[in-house]
C-alpha positions as CSV (number, residue, x, y, z in Angstrom):
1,X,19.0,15.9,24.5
2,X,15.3,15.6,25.7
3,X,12.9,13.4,23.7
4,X,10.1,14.5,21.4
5,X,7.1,14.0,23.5
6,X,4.1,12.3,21.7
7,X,0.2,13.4,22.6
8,X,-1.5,10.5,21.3
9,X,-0.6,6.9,20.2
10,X,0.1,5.8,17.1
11,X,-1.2,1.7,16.4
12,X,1.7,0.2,15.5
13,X,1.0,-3.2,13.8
14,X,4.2,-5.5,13.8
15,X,4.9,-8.2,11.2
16,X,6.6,-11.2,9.9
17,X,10.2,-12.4,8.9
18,X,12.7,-10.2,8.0
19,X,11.1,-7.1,8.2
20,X,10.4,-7.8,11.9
21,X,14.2,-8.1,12.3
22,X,14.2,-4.3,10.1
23,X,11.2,-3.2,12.4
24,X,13.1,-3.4,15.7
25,X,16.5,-2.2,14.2
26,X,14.5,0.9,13.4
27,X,13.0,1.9,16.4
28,X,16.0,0.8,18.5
29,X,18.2,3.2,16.7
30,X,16.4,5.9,14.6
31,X,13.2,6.3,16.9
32,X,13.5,5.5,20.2
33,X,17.0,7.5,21.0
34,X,14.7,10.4,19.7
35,X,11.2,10.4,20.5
36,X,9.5,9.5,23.9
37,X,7.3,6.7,21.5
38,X,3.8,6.2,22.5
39,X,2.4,3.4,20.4
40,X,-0.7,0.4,21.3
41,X,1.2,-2.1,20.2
42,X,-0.3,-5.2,18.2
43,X,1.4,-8.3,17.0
44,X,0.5,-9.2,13.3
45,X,3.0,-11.9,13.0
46,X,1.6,-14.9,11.8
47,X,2.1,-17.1,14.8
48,X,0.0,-14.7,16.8
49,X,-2.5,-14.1,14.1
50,X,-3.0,-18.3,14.8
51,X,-3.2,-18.1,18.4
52,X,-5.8,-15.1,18.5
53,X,-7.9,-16.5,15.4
54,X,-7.1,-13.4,13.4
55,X,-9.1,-11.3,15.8
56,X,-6.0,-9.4,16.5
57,X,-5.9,-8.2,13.2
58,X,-9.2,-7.0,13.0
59,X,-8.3,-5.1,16.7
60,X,-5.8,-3.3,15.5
61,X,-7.7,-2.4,12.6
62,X,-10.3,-0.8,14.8
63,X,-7.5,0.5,16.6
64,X,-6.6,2.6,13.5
65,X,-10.1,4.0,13.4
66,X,-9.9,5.3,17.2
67,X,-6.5,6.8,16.8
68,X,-6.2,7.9,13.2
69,X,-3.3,6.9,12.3
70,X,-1.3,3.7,12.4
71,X,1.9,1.9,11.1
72,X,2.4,-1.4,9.7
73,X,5.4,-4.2,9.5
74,X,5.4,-6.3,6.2
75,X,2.9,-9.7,7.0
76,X,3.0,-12.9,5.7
77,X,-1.0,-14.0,3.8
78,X,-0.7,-18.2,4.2
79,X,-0.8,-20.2,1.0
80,X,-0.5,-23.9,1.5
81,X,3.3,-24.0,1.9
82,X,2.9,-21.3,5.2
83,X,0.3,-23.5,6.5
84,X,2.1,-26.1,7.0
85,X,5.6,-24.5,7.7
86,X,3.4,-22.8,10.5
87,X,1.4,-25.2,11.4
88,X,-1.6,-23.0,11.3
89,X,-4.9,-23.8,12.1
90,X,-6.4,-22.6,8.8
91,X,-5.4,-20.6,6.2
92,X,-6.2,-16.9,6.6
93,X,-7.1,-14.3,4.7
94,X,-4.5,-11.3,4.1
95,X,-4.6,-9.1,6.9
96,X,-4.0,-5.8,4.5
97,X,-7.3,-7.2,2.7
98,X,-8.8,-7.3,6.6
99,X,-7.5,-4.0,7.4
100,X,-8.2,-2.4,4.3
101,X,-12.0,-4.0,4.6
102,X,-12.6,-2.4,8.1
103,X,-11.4,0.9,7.5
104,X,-12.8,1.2,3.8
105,X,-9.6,2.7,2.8
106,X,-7.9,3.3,-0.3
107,X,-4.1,2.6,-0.6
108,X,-1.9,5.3,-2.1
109,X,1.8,4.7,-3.7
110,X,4.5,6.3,-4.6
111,X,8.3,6.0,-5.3
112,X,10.9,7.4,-3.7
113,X,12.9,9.0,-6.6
114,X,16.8,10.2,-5.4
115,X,19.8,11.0,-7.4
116,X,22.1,8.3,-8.4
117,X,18.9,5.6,-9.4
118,X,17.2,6.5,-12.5
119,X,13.7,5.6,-13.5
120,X,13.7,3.1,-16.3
121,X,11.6,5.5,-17.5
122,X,13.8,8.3,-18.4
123,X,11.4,11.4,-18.9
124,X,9.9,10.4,-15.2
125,X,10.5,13.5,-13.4
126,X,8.2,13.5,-10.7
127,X,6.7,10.3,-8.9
128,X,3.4,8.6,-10.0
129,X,1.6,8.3,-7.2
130,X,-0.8,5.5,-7.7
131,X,-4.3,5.1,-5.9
132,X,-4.7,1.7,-5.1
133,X,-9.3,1.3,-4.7
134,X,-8.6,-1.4,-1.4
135,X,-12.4,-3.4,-2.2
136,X,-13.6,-5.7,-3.9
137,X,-12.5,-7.8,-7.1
138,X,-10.5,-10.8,-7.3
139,X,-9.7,-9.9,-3.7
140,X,-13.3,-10.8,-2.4
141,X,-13.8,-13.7,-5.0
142,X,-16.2,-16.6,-5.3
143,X,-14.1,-19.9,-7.4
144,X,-15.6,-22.6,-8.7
145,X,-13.5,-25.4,-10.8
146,X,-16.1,-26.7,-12.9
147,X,-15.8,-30.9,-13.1
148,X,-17.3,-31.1,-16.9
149,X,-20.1,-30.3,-19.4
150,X,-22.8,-28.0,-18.2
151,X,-24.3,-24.4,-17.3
152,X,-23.0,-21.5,-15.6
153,X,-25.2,-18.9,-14.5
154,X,-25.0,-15.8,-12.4
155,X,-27.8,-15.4,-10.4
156,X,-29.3,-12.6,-8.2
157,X,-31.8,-12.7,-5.9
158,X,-34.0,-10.0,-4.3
159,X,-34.8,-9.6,-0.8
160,X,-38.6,-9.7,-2.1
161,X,-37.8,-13.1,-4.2
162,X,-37.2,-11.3,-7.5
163,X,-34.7,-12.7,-9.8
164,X,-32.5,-11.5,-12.3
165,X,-30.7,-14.5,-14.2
166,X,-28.1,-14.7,-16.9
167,X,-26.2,-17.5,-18.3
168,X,-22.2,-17.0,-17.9
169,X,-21.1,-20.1,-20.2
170,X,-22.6,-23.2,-21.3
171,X,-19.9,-25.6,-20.8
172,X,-18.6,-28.6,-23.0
173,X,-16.4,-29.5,-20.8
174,X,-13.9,-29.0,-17.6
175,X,-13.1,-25.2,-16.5
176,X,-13.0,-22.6,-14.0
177,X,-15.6,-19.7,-12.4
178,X,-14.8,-17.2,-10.9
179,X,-17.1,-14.7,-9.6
180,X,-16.7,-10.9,-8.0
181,X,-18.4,-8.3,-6.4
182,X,-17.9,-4.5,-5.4
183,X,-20.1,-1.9,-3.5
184,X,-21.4,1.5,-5.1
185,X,-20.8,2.3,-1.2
186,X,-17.1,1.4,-1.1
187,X,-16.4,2.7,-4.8
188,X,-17.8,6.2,-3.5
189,X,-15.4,6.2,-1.1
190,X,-12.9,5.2,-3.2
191,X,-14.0,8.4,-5.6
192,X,-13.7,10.8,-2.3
193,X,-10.8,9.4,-0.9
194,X,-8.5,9.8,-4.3
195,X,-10.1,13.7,-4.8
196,X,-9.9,14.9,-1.4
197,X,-6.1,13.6,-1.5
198,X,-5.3,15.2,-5.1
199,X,-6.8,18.4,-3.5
200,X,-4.0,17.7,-0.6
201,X,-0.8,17.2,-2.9
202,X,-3.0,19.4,-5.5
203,X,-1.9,17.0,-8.6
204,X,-4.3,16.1,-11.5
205,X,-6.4,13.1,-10.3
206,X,-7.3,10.2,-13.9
207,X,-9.4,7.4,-13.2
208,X,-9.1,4.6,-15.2
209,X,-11.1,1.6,-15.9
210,X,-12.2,-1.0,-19.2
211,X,-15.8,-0.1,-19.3
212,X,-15.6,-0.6,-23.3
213,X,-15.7,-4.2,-22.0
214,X,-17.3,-4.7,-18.7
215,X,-19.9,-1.9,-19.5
216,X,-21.9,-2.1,-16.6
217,X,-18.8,-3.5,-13.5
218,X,-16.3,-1.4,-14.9
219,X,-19.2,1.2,-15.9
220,X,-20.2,1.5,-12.9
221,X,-17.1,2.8,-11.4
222,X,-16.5,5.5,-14.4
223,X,-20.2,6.6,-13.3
224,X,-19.9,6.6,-9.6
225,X,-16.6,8.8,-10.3
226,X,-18.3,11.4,-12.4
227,X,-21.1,11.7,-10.5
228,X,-19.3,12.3,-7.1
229,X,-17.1,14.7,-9.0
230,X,-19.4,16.9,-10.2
231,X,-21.8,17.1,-7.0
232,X,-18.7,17.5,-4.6
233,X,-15.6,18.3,-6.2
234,X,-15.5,19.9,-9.3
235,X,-15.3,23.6,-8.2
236,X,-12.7,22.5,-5.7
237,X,-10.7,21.5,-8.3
238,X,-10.9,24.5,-10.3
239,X,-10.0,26.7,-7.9
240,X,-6.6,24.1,-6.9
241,X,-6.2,24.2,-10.4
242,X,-6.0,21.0,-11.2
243,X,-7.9,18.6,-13.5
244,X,-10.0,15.0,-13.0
245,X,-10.7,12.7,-15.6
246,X,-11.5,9.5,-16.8
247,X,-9.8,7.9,-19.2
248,X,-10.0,3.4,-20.6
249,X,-6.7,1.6,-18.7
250,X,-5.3,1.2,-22.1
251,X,-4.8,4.9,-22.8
252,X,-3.5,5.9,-19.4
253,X,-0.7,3.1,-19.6
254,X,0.5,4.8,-22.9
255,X,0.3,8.1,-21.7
256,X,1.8,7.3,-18.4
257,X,4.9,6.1,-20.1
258,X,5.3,9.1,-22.1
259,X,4.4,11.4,-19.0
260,X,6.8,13.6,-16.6
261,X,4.8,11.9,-13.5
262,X,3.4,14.0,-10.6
263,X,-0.3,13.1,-10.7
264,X,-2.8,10.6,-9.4
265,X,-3.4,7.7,-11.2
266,X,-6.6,5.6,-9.6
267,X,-7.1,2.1,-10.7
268,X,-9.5,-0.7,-9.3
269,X,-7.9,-3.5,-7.0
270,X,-6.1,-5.5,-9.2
271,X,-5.0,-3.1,-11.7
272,X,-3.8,-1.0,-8.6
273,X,-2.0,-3.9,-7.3
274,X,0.0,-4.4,-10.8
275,X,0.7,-1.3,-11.7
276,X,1.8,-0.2,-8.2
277,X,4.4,-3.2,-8.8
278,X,5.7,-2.3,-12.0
279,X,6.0,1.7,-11.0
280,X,8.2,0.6,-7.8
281,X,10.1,-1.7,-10.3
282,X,10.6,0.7,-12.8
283,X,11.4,3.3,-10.2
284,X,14.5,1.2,-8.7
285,X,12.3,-1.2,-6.5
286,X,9.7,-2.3,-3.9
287,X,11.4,-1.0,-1.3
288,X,11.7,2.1,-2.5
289,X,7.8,2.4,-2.8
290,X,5.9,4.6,0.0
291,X,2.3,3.2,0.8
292,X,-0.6,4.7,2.6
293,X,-4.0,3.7,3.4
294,X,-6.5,6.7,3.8
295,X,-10.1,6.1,5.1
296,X,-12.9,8.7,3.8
297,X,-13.0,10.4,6.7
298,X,-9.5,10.7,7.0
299,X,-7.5,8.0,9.2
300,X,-4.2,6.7,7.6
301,X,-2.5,3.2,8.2
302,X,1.3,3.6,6.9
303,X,3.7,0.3,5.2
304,X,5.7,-0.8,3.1
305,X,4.6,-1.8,-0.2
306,X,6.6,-5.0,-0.5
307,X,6.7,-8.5,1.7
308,X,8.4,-10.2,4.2
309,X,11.4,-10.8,2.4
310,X,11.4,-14.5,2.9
311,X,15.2,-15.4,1.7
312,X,16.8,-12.8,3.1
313,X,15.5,-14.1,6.6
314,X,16.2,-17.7,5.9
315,X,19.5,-16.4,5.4
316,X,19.6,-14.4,9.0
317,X,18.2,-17.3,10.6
318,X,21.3,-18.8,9.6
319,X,23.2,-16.2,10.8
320,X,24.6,-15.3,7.4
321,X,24.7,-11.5,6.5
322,X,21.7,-9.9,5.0
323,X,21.7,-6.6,2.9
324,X,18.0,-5.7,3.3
325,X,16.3,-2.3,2.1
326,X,14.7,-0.7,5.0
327,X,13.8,2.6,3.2
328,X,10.0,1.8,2.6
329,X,9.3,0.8,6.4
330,X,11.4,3.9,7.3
331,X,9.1,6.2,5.7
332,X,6.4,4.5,6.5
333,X,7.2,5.7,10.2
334,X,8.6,8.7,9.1
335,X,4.7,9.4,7.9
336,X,3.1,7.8,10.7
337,X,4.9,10.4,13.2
338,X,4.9,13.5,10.2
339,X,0.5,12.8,10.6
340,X,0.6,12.0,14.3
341,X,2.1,15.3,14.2
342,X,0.2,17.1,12.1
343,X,-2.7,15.8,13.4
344,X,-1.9,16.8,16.9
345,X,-0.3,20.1,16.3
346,X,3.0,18.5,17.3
347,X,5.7,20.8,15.1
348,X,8.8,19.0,16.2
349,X,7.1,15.7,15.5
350,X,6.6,16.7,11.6
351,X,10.2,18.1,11.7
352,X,11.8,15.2,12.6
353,X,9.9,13.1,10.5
354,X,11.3,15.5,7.3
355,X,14.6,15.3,8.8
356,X,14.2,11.4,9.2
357,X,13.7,10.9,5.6
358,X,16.4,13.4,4.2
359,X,18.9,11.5,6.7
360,X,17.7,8.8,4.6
361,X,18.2,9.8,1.2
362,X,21.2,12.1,2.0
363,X,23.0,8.1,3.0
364,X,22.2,6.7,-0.1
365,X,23.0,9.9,-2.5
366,X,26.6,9.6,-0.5
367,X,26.8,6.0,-2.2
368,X,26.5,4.3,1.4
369,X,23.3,1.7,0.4
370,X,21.7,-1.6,0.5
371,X,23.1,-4.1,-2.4
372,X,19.8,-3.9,-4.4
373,X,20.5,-0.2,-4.8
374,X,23.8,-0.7,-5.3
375,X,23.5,-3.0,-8.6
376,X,21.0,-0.4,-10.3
377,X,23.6,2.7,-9.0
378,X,25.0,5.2,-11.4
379,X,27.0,6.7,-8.6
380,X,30.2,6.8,-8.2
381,X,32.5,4.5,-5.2
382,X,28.8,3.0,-4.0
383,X,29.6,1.0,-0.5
384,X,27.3,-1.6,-0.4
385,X,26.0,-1.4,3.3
386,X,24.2,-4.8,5.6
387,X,21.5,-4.3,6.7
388,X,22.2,-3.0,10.3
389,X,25.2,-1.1,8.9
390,X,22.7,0.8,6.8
391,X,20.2,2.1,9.4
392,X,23.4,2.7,11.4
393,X,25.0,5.0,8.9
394,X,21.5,6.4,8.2
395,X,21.6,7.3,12.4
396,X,24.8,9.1,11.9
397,X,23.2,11.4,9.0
398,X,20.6,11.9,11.3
């Protein structure tokens, strides 16, 4: 059969470890066999990342902003132990954080709910999609370990010399600072990225903060929300039918867990980070966990929500057999070619992408799966798949 033919390139960002090994395994047999691929290629792994000083992450970063829509392989951020297992020049900073940074995105998640894995959650009928703010916080941190007795203070000074001053702690001994910083420029994009995407799946957008605690950081974030809300969104909303508000972090986690799902939930950095971890978790796992990162003005960069998967690629290096998920990089390609599609008025591109996914799911509802699906299985005869044998058996449903 002829090949789907492609208008524009997609940035395709490749990665580290075993999900390299699951990146190629993909496009050798459930993309290439089908679509005439046009992609500007750049290598994330972390040996490259070394040899370029990181610039190459911040290229294909830009590259996402010229082409509108990108996908990404699973990367490895250095701690001390990668440094030295690398041999890396320094350690760097996480190139999602980069990435994220340059295209002031926000990063959306969701499960993948199919039949045969429950939600731990049993009245979870729809996915929780959550919207991850992608600035900011611990992320961007200042540390200071504090050597004994003495005192903190958080200082800021004006361009004009002015100074507002404020004592954090006066110490009696030994500690720890920490200090972080956000942007009412980056949290207003934050506020129009999440509403002009509830508009697009038109689901109930809450915002949720502790601003009974941090009243003026966390305040400022439940303000910036309003405001933008009310000046650009609200009658949008009313006529999509569909409902925004803000509610403390502590009463959306208790009325999450008595929800039936389908609705935004935006959090700040960290609290994204978490709770997008414990909804992929409670949903089956990690890698069943879609993840997008949307600019304001509408370019997307498409992953997986988990790692590198470290062991399981010690373990292939050994040439032992693995039994890897690959569904969240799957469908993190599936919706880099559904947007390239859209985008470019490409029908068959969107098609296949649908068909893609379905090829997926319709494998594991048949009980053919990876072995972390297959422990949390209520099917019936599940055949636990490796990790080649899956993709294959996906190509077959395809």
């Amino acid at each position: 059969m002829s090949k789907i033919q492609m208008k524009t390139p997609i940035v395709e960002m490749d990665g580290d470890e075993m999900t390299r090994i699951i990146w190629q395994y993909i496009k050798d047999e459930l993309i290439n066999p089908y679509i005439d691929l046009k992609s500007e290629y750049y290598d994330l792994g972390l040996k490259h990342r070394d040899e370029t000083d990181d610039q190459v992450t911040i290229d294909s970063a830009n590259a996402a902003l010229k082409y509108g829509v990108a996908v990404k392989c699973a990367t490895i951020t250095p701690n001390d132990a990668r440094v030295k297992e690398y041999d890396l020049k320094k350690m760097y900073k996480s190139p999602n954080g980069t990435i994220r940074g340059i295209m002031d995105g926000t990063i959306f998640r969701a499960p993948i709910l199919i039949k045969g894995i429950r939600p731990h959650v049993w009245n979870w009928e729809k996915p929780i999609t959550l919207a991850r703010h992608g600035y900011g916080d611990v992320y961007k941190n200042t540390e200071i370990k504090v050597p004994g007795a003495g005192k903190a203070e958080l200082l800021f000074t004006a361009e004009d010399g002015t100074e507002i001053r404020k004592t954090i702690h006066e110490f009696k001994g030994p500690g720890v600072l920490q200090g972080v910083h956000n942007l009412d420029s980056s949290i207003e994009s934050f506020a129009r990225s999440c509403m002009n995407y509830a508009l697009s799946m038109k689901q109930d957008l809450w915002f949720a903060s502790k601003d009974t605690i941090s009243k003026v950081y966390d305040g400022d974030f439940r303000d910036i929300f309003e405001a933008v809300y009310e000046k650009e969104f609200k009658d949008q909303f009313e006529k999509a039918g569909i409902e925004y508000f803000y509610t403390l972090i502590d009463d959306a986690v208790a009325r999450v867990m008595r929800s039936k799902g389908g609705f935004i939930w935006a959090c700040k950095n960290y609290d994204g980070d978490v709770m997008s971890d414990m909804m992929a978790s409670a949903c089956g796992s990690l890698a069943m966990m879609t993840s997008v990162l949307v600019s304001p003005d509408g370019k997307y960069e498409y992953e997986a929500a988990h790692g590198t998967v470290q062991r399981h690629y010690y373990k292939h290096l050994k040439g032992e057999e693995t039994s890897t998920n690959s569904v969240a990089t799957i469908f993190a390609w599936s919706g880099a070619l559904r947007k390239r599609g859209e985008l470019d008025g490409i029908k068959e591109l969107q098609e296949f992408a649908d068909r893609l996914e379905h090829a997926t799911l319709n494998t594991i509802e048949n009980g053919e799966m990876t072995g972390d699906l297959a422990l949390i299985s209520d099917l019936k005869n599940v055949k636990k798949l490796s990790t080649l044998e899956f993709i294959r058996a996906i190509r077959r449903s395809l």
